[in-house]
LUMLUMSE-5956 format. One record per residue (C-alpha): residue number from 1; residue in one letter; x, y, z. Coordinates in steps of 0.2 Angstrom, whole numbers, plus 5000, padded with zeros to 4 digits. Layout:
SITE_num_residu_u_v_w
SITE_NUM_A_X_Y_Z .
...
//
This chain:
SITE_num_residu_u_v_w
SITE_1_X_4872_4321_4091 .
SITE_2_X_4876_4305_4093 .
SITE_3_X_4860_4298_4090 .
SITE_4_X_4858_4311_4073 .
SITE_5_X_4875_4301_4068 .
SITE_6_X_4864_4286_4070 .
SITE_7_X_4850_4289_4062 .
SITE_8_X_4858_4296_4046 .
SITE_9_X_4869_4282_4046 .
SITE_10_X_4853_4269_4048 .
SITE_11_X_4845_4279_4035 .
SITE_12_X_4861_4280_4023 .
SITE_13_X_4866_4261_4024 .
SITE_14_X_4849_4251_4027 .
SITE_15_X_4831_4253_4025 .
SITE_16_X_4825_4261_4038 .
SITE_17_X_4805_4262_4040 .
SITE_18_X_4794_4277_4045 .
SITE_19_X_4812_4287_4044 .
SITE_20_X_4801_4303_4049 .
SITE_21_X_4793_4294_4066 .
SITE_22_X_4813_4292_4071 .
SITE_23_X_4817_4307_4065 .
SITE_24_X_4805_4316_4077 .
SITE_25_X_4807_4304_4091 .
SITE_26_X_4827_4311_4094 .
SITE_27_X_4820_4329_4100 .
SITE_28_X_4809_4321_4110 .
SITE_29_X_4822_4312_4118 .
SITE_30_X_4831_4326_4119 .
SITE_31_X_4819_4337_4129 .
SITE_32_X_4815_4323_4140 .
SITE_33_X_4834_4321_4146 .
SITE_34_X_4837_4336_4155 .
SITE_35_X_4821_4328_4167 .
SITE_36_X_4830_4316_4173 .
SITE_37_X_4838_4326_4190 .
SITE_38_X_4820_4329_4197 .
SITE_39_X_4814_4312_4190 .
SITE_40_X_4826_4299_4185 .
SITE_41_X_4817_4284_4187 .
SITE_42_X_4802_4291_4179 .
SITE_43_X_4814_4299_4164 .
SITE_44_X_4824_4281_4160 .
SITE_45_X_4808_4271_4158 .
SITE_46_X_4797_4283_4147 .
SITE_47_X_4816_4283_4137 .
SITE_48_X_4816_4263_4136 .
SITE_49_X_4799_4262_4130 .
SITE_50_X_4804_4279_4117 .
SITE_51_X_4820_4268_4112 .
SITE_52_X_4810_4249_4109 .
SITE_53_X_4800_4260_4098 .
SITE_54_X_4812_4271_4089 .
SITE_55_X_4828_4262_4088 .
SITE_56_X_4837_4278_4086 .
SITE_57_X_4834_4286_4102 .
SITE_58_X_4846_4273_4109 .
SITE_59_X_4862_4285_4112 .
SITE_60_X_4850_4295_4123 .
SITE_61_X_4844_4281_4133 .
SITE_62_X_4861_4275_4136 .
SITE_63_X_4868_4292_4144 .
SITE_64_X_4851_4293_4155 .
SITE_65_X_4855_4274_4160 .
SITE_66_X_4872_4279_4167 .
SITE_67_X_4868_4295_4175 .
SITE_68_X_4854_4290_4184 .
SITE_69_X_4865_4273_4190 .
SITE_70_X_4876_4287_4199 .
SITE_71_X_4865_4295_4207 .
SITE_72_X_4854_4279_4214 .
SITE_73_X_4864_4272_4230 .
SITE_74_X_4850_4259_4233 .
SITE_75_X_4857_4243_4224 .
SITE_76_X_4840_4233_4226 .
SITE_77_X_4831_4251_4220 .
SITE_78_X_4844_4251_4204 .
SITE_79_X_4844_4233_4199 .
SITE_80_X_4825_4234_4200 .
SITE_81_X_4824_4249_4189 .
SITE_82_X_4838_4243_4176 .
SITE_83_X_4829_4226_4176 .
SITE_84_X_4814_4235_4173 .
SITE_85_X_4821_4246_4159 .
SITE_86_X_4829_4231_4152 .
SITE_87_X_4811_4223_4150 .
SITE_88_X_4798_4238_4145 .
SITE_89_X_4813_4243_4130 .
SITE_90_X_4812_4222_4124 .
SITE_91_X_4792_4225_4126 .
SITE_92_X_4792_4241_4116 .
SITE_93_X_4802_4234_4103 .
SITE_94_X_4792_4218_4099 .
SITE_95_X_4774_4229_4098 .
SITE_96_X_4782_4242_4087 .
SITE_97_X_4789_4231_4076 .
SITE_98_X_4777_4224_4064 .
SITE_99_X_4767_4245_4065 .
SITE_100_X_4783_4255_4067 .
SITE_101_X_4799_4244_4065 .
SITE_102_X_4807_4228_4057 .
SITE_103_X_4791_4222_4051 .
SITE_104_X_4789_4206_4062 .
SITE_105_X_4788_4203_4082 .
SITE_106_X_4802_4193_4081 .
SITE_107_X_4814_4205_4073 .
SITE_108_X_4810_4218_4085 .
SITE_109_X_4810_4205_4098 .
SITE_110_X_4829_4202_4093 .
SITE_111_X_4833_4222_4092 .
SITE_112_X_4824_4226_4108 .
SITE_113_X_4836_4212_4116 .
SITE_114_X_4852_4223_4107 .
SITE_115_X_4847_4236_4113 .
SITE_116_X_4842_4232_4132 .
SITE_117_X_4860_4227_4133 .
SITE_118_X_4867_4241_4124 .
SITE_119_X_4856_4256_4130 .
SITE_120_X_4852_4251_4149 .
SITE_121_X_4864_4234_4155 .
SITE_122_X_4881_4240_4151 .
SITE_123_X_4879_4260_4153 .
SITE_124_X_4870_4255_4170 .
SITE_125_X_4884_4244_4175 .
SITE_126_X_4898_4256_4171 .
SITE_127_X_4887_4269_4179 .
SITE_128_X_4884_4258_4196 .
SITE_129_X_4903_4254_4195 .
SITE_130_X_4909_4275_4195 .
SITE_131_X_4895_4280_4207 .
SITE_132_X_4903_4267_4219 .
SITE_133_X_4921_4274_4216 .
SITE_134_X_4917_4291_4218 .
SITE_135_X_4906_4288_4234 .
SITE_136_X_4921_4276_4240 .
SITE_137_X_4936_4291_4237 .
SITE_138_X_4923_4306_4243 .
SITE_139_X_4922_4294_4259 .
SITE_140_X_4941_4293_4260 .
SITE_141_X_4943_4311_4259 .
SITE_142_X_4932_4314_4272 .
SITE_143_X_4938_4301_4283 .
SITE_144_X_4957_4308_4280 .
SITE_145_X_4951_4325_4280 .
SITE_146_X_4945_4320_4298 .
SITE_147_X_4960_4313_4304 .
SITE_148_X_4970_4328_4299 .
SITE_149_X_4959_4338_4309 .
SITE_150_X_4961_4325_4325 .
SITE_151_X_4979_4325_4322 .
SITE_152_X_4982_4345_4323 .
SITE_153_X_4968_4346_4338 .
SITE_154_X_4980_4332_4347 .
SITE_155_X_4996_4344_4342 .
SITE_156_X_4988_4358_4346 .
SITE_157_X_4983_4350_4366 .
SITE_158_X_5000_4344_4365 .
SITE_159_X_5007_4362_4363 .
SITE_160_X_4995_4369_4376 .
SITE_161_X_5000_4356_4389 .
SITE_162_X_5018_4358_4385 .
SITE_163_X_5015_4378_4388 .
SITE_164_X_5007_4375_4405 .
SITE_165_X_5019_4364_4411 .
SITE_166_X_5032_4374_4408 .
SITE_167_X_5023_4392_4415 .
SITE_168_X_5019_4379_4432 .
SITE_169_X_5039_4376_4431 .
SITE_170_X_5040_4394_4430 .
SITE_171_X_5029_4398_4442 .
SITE_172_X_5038_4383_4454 .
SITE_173_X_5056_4394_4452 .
SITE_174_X_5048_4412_4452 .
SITE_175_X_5036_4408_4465 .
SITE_176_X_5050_4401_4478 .
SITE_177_X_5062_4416_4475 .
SITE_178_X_5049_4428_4477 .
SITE_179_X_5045_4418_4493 .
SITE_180_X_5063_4420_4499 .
SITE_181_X_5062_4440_4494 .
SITE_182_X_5048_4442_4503 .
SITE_183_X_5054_4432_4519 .
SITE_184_X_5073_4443_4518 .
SITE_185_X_5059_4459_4518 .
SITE_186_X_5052_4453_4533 .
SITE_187_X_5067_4449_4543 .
SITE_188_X_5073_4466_4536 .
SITE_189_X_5058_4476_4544 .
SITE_190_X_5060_4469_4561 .
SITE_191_X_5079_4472_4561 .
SITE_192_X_5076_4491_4556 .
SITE_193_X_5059_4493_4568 .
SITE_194_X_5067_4503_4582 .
SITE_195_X_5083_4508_4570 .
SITE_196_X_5078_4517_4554 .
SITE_197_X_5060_4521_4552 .
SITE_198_X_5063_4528_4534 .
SITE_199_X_5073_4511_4527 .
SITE_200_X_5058_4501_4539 .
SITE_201_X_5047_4509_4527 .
SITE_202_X_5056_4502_4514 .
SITE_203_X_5056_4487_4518 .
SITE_204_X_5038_4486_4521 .
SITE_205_X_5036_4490_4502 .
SITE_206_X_5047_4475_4497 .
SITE_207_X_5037_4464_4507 .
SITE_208_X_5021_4469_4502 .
SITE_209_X_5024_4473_4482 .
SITE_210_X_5034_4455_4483 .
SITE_211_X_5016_4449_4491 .
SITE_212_X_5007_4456_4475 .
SITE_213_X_5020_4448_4464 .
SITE_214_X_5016_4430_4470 .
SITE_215_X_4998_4435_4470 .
SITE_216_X_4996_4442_4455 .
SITE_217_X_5007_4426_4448 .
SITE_218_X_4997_4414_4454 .
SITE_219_X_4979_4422_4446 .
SITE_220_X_4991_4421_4429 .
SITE_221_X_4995_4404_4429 .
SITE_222_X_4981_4398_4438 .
SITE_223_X_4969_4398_4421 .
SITE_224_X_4981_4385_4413 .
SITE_225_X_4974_4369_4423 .
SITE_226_X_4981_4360_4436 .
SITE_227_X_4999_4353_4436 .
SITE_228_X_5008_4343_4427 .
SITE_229_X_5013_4325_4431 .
SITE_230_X_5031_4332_4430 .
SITE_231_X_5030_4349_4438 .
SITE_232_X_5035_4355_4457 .
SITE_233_X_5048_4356_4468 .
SITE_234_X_5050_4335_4468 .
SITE_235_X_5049_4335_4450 .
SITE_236_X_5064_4345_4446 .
SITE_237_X_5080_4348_4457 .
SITE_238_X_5096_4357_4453 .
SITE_239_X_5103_4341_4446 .
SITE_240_X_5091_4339_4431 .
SITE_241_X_5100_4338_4414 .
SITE_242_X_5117_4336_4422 .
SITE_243_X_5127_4322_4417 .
SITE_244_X_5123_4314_4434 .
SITE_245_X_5104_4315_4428 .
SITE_246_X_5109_4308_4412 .
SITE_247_X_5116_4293_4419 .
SITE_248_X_5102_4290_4433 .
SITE_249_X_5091_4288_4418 .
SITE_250_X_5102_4277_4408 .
SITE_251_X_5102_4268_4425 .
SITE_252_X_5086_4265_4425 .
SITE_253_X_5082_4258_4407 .
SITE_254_X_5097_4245_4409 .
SITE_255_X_5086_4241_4425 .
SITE_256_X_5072_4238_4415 .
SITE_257_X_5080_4226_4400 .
SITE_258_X_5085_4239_4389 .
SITE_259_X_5103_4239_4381 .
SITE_260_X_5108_4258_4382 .
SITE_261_X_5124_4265_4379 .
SITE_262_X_5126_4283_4385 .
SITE_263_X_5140_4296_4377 .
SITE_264_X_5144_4313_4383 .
SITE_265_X_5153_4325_4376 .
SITE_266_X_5160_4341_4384 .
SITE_267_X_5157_4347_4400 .
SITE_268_X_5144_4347_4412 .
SITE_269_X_5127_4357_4411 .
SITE_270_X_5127_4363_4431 .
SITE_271_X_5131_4381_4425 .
SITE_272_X_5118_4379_4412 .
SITE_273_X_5102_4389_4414 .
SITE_274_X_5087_4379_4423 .
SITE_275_X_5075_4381_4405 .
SITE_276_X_5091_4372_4396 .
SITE_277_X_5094_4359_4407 .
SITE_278_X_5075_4354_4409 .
SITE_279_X_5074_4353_4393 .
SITE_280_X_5090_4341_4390 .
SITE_281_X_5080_4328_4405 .
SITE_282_X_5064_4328_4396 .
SITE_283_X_5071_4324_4378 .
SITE_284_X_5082_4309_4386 .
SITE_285_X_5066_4303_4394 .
SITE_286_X_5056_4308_4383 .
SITE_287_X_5067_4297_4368 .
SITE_288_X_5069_4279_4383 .
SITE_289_X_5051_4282_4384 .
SITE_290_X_5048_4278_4370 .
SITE_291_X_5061_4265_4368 .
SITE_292_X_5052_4255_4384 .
SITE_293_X_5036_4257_4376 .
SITE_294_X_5038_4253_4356 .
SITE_295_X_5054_4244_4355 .
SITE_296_X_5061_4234_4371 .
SITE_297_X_5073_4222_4364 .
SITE_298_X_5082_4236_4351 .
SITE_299_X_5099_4243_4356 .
SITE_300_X_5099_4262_4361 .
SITE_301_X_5113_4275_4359 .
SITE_302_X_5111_4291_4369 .
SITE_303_X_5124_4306_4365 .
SITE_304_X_5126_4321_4373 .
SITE_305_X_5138_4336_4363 .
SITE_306_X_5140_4352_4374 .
SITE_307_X_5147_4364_4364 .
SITE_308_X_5149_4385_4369 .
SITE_309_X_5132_4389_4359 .
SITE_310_X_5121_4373_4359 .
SITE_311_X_5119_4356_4369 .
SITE_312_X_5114_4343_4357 .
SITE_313_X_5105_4327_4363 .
SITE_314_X_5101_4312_4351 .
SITE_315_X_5093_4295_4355 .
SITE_316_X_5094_4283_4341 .
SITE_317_X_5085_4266_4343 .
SITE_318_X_5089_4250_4331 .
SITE_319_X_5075_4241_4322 .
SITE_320_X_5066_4227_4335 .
SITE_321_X_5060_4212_4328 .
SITE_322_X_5046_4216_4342 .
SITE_323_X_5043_4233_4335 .
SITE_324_X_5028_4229_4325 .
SITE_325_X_5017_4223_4339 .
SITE_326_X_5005_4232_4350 .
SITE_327_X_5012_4242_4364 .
SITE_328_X_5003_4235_4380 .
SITE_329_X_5001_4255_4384 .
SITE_330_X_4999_4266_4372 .
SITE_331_X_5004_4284_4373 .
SITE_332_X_4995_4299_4372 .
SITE_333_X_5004_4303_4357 .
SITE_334_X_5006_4323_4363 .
SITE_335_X_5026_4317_4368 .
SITE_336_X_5035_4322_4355 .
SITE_337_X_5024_4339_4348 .
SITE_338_X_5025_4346_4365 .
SITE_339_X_5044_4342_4366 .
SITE_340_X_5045_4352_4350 .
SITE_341_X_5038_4366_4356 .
SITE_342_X_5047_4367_4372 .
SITE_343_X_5064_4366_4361 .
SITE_344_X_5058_4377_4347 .
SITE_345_X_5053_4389_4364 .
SITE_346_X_5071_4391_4369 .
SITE_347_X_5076_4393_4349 .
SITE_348_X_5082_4378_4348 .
SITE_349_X_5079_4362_4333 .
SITE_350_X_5070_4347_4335 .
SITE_351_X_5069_4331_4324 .
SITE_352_X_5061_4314_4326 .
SITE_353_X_5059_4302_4313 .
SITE_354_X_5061_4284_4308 .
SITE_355_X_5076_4276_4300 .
SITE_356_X_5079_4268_4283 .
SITE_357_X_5085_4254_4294 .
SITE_358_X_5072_4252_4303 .
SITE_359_X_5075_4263_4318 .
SITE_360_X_5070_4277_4325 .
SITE_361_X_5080_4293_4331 .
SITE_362_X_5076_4308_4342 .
SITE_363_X_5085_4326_4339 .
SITE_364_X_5085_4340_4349 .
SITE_365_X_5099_4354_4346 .
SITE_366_X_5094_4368_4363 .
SITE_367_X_5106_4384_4364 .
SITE_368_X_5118_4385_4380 .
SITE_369_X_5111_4403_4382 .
SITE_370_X_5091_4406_4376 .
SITE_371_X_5085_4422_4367 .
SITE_372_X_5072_4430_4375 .
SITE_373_X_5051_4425_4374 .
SITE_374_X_5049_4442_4365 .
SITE_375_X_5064_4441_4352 .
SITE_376_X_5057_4423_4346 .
SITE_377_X_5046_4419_4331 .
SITE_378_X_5029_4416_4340 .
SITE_379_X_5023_4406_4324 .
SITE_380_X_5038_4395_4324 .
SITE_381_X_5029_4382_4336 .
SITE_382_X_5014_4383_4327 .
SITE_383_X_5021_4379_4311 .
SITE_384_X_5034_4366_4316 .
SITE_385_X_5023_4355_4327 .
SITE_386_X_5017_4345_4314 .
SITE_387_X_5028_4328_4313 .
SITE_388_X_5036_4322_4300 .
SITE_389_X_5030_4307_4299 .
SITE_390_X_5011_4301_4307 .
SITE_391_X_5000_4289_4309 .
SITE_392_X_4989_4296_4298 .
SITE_393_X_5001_4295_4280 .
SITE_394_X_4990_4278_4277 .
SITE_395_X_4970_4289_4277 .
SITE_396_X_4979_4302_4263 .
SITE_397_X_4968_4298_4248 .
SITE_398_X_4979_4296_4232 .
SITE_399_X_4975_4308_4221 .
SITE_400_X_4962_4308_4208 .
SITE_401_X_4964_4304_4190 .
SITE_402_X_4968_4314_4176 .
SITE_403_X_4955_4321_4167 .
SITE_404_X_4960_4317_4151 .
SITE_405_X_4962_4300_4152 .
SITE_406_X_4946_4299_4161 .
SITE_407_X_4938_4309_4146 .
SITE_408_X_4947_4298_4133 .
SITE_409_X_4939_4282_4141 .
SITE_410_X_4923_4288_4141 .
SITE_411_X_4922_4293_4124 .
SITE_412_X_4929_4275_4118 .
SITE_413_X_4916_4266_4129 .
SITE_414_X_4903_4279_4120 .
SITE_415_X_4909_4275_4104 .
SITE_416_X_4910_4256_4105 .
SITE_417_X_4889_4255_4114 .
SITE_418_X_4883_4269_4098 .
SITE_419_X_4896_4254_4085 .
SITE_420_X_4884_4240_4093 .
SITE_421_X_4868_4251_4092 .
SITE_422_X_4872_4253_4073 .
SITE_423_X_4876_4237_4072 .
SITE_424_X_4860_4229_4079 .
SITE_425_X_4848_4241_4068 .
SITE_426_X_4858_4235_4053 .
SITE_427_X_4857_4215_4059 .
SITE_428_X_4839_4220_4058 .
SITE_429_X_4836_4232_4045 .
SITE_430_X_4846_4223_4033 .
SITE_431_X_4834_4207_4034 .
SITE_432_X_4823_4205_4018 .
SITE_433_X_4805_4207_4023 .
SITE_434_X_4788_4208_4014 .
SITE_435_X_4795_4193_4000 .
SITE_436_X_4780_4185_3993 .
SITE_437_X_4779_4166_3995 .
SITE_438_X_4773_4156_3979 .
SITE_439_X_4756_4153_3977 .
SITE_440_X_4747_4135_3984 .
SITE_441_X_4748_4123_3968 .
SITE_442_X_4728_4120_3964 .
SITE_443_X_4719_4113_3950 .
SITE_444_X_4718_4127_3933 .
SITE_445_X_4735_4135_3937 .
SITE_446_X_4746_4133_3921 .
SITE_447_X_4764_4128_3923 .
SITE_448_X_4772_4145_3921 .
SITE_449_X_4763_4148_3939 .
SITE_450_X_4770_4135_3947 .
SITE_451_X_4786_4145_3952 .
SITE_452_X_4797_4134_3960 .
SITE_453_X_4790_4115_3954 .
SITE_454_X_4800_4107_3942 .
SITE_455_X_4802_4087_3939 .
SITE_456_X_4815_4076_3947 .
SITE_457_X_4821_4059_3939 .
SITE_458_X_4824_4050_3955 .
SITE_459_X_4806_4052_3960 .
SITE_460_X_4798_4047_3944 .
SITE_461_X_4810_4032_3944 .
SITE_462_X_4805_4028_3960 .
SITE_463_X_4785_4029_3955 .
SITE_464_X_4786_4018_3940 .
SITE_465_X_4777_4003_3943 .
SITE_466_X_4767_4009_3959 .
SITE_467_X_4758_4024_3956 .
SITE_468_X_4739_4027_3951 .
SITE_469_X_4735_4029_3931 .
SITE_470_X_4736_4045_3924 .
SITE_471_X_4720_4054_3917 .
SITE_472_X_4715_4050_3902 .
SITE_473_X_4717_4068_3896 .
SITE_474_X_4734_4072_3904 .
SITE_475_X_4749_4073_3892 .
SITE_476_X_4762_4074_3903 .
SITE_477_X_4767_4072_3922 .
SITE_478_X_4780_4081_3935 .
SITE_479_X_4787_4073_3949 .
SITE_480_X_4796_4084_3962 .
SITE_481_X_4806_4082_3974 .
SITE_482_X_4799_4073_3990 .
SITE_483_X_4803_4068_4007 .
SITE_484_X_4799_4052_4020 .
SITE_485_X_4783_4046_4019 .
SITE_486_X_4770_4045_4034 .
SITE_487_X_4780_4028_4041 .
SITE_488_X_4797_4017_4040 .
SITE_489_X_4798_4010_4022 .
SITE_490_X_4789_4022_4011 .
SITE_491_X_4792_4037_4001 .
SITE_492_X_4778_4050_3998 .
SITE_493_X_4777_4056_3982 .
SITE_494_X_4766_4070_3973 .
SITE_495_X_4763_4070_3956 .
SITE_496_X_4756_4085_3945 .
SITE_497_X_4747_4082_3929 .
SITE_498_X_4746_4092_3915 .
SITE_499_X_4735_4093_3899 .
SITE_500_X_4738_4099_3880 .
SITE_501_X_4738_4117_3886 .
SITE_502_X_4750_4113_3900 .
SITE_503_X_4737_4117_3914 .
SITE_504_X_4734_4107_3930 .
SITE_505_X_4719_4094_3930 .
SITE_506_X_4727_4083_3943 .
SITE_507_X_4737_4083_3961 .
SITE_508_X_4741_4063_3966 .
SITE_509_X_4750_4058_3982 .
SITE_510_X_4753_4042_3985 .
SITE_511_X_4766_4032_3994 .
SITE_512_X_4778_4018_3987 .
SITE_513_X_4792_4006_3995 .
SITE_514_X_4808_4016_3999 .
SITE_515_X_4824_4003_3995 .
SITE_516_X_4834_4016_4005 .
SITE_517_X_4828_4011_4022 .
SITE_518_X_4832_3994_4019 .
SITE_519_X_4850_3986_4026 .
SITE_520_X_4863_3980_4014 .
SITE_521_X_4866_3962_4022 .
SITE_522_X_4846_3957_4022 .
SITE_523_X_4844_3941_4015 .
SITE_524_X_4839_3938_4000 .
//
């Protein structure tokens, strides 16, 4: 369409020449277009050489121009082709023009220039420019797409480890009562051996079906791995998450430089059950962790609220001006998502964020008295685990542009290329051609021929008294206007000479002293 518009538009304002050779050259074009996905490079060059020829086709080599710079990655590949584009559509152009165009290598020198720019720089440019941008954002959205997926494999690891390290806690506190069972059983049988046979028997069952238990408890919790760093008998004692425990943590970071303030509310958590308290130990470590690790020389605040349904604990760090470095060991980052998950376990909350001040605070709300495994939400861990706020906010690719203004500027930058194609076919088009110079004066013309020869007074003043006699037959003499002679001083001057029937019989050139070159002060 757009290169119809030009062509009627070519035809409508200017003279355009061998309208029907344009005319077909468009559907040509056309049909070669579509090529351009199998062959590109092939399809813009046969279009450059179809475009120098047919100044129409233009439109059509401007859109192949710019798709093809999208697809070519290569940037020595697509300067070569654009250069080489650039060249064959100024070529076509200047053979075409004295056959098929302006009428002159020179014009069609000067459109195939316009249109070199017009067709194949500027849509190349723009199309190298968005083939770059929408490589770079596809790139970003696989990169972030990537880092999602490494962020909910590391949350979903975090989660299994938090699992196993509470079923190798369970396993610790089962496994030991069990033990104890089965060693009362055993004392049992030997007291009843020569007393009751019957409650012997008994006791033998209890023995052995507490034997099974254990068995059968290990080959459970045996597939998840080995132990955690913080499981076993040494790890946890009756005194973890009791206010004691608090403070021998809060003990510990004042050892180590840290300003900690430690607050507890309510009473103590002795009578709590062992899943609570545990919990309660590894938030408060978990949060100084954290604090030794990111942000040494802030002031921390750690509050403990026992209340009749829920124990809250919260540690709340101000901003470090040492914050922003490197930690000298960086963690795994499975702390916090497998803390959530062991609270959201119990049925309890979890929070951990960073602080408009600059902070950071760490949230964990456990009930005094947990629901039952099988009462729970089993997706709630799931999806919970996510945090809040990650590393990975900065790979999140900004969302793409609308459509319509996207559409809108491309059809403005369309426009103005197909105002410049017009433009150069008129600059061109509009030109006079084919005028017919005047005739050589000779010998025989009359004067009526000599178009463009008349008599100037200055010259013939200036050839009185130094020009070369007349013929004898010549009636009357024109002097017209001249210019500097072969040399400094003189004046050439060419005199026509007419008979009675005002024809030519003579053409005299001759030379005579030019006053003009000489200086006003000479001396006289």
């Amino acid at each position: 369409m757009a290169a119809l518009c030009l062509y009627a538009v070519a035809l409508r304002l200017w003279h355009l020449p061998h309208a029907g050779f344009q005319l077909c050259a468009v559907p040509v074009a056309v049909a070669l277009f579509p090529l351009r996905r199998r062959r590109p490079d092939a399809v813009l060059l046969v279009l450059a050489v179809l475009a120098g020829a047919a100044a129409v086709v233009g439109p059509v080599t401007a859109a192949a121009a710019y798709t093809v710079s999208i697809g070519t990655v290569r940037p020595r590949h697509r300067a070569r082709l654009l250069g080489g584009a650039s060249l064959l559509i100024m070529a076509s152009a200047t053979a075409a023009g004295p056959p098929l165009g302006s009428g002159s290598a020179v014009y069609g020198l000067e459109l195939g220039l316009v249109l070199a720019v017009t067709a194949v720089v500027v849509p190349g440019l723009v199309g190298t420019v968005y083939g770059q941008q929408a490589r770079l954002l596809r790139a970003l959205r696989e990169r972030g797409d990537a880092a999602e997926r490494a962020r909910r494999s590391a949350d979903s690891e975090a989660r299994t480890h938090e699992r196993a390290r509470i079923a190798a806690e369970m396993h610790d506190l089962v496994g030991h009562r069990l033990s104890l069972i089965s060693l009362h059983a055993g004392g049992l049988e030997l007291a009843l051996d020569q007393a009751d046979s019957e409650l012997r028997e008994e006791a033998v069952l209890v023995r052995r079906t507490t034997r099974d238990a254990m068995h059968e408890l290990r080959q459970a919790l045996g597939v998840l791995g080995p132990l955690g760093r913080d499981t076993g008998p040494d790890a946890f004692t009756d005194a973890t998450g009791t206010r004691a425990d608090a403070e021998a943590l809060v003990a510990e970071s004042r050892d180590g430089g840290i300003a900690v303030q430690l607050e507890w509310s309510g009473s103590d958590l002795d009578m709590r059950p062992a899943q609570v308290r545990r919990a309660v130990h590894r938030v408060l470590r978990e949060g100084l962790t954290n604090v030794h690790r990111y942000a040494a020389a802030s002031h921390v605040a750690v509050r403990v609220e026992h209340k009749d349904r829920t124990v809250r604990v919260a540690v709340c760090n101000s901003a470090s001006a040492s914050s922003t470095a490197t930690p000298a060991e960086a963690g795994t980052g499975r702390g916090l998502p497998g803390l959530r998950e062991r609270v959201e376990l119990l049925g309890g909350t979890f929070e951990a964020g960073a602080l408009p001040s600059g902070g950071f605070r760490l949230v964990a709300a456990v009930p005094t008295e947990p629901a039952d495994a099988g009462t729970r939400n089993p997706a709630a861990g799931c999806t919970a685990a996510s945090p809040r706020h990650g590393a990975d906010d900065a790979a999140v690719v900004p969302p793409r542009a609308p459509r319509t203004a996207r559409a809108l500027t491309f059809t403005l930058g369309a426009a103005a290329l197909w105002v410049l194609m017009a433009l150069a076919i008129g600059m061109v088009y509009s030109r006079p051609r084919g005028v017919v110079q005047p005739p050589q004066p000779r010998l025989g013309m009359s004067y009526q021929d000599l178009k463009g020869v008349f008599d100037s007074p200055e010259v013939r003043a200036a050839a009185t008294g130094h020009e070369p006699p007349r013929p004898a037959d010549a009636v009357g003499c024109v002097y017209p206007p001249t210019g500097p002679g072969p040399r400094p001083g003189v004046l050439a001057i060419t005199r026509y000479c007419f008979n009675a029937s005002q024809h030519l019989i003579s053409i005299d050139r001759f030379t005579v002293p030019s006053v003009r070159d000489a200086p006003p002060w000479e001396s006289r």
